[in-house]
N, C-alpha and C positions, 0 to 999 in steps of 0.2 A: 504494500500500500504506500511505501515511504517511495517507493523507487517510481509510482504511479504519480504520486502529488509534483515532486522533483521534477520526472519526465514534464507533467502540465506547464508548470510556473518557465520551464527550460522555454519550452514551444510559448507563449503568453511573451517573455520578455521577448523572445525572437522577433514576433509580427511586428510589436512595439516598435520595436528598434529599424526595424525597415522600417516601417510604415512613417515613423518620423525622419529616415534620413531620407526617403524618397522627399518627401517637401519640403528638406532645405535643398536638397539640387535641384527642386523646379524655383523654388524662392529667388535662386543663384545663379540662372543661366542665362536672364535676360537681362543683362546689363543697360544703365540707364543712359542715352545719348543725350548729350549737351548739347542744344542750339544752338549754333555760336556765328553772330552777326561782323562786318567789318562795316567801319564806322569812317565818314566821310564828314569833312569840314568840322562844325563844333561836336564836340561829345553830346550828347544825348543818351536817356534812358528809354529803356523798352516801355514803359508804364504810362498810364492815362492814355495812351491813341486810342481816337475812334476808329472807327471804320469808315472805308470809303465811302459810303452807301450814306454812313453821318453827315462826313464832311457836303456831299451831295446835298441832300437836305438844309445844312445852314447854305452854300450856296445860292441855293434856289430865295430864298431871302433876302438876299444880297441886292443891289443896287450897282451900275460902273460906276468905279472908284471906292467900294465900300472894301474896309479891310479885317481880317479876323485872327490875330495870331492862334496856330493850332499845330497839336501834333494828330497826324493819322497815320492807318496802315494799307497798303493795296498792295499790287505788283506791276512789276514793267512791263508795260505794252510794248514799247518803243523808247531807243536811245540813238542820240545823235549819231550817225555815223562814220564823221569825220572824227570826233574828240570827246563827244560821251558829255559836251556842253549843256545839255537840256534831255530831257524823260517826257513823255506819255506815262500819264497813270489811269487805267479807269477806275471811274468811280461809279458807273454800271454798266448793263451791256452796251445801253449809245451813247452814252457821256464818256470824255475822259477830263483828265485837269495838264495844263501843260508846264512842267516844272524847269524851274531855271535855277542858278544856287547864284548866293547872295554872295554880291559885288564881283564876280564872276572868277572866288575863290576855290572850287574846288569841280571834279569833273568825275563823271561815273565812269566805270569800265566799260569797252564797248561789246563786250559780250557778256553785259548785264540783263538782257532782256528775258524777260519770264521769273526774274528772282523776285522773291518777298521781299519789300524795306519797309521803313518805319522815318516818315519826314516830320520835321520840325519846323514852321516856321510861319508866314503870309499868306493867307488865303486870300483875291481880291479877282473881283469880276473886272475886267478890262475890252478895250474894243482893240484889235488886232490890226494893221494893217493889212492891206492885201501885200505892197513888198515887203513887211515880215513873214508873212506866209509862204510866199513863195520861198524866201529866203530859207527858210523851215523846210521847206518838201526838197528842199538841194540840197541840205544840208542832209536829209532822209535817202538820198537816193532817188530821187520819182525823175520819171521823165519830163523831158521839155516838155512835152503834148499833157501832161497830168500839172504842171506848174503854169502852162498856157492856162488852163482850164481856174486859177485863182483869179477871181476879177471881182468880188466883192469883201469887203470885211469884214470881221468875226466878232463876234460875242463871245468872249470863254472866260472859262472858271481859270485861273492861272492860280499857281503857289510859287512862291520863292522860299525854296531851303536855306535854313543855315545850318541844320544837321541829318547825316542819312544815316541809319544803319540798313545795310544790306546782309540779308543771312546767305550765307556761303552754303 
């Protein structure tokens, strides 16, 4: 009977003992990755942005000339293709805001397009020329027949950055 109890308690710790190491190696196998953004012009924190879809909203508010300091977050549509001077961000499927960085200090990578960032700075509705625009679709790559085709001015939602972070 002693060699029966023995045997039991043997087998009882055994399960035990697996059954808890088995879920510290599932606890332990999926290691936590770090987000880790690269940061352009002034430092800035990740914390308080709205979302684009926000910023959209106070735009729509707005008045030409009106101005909103703000931080948000979207992704890149579009980057200059010459120097990475100015971003396309939308702010939904037909809007975007057209970002330039403040006092024309710093320049985004040119194979930034499609990354998440996190901007800092001026929101302000503005009237565009048409030869800024065009200037814009050259600087884009577009054809002479696609830059023929600017012939009137714009209404847009514009931001100037003085901080990006872009996550890598």
């Amino acid at each position: 009977m002693k060699y029966v109890i023995s045997f039991c308690l043997v087998i009882l710790f055994g399960f035990t003992a697996c059954k808890e190491g088995k879920k510290a190696a599932n606890e332990t196998s999926e290691p936590k990755q770090e987000v880790v953004y690269e940061s352009f012009g002034e430092k800035i924190a990740l914390d308080n942005a709205i979302t684009s879809e926000e910023l959209l909203a106070k735009f729509k508010t707005m008045k030409t000339g009106d101005t909103i300091n703000v931080k948000f977050a979207s992704s890149i549509k579009e980057v200059c293709s010459k120097k990475g001077c100015w971003m396309k961000l939308p702010l939904n499927e037909e809007t975007e805001t057209m970002v330039r960085f403040k006092d024309y200090g710093f320049f985004m990578p040119l194979d930034s397009q499609g990354k998440e960032v996190v901007l800092n700075g001026k929101a302000f509705v503005q009237e565009t020329s048409v030869e800024e625009l065009q200037h814009y679709a050259e600087d884009a790559g577009k054809t002479k027949e696609e830059i023929a085709k600017i012939t009137e001015p714009k209404k847009e939602f514009t931001f100037e950055a003085d901080g990006v972070l872009m996550r890598k």
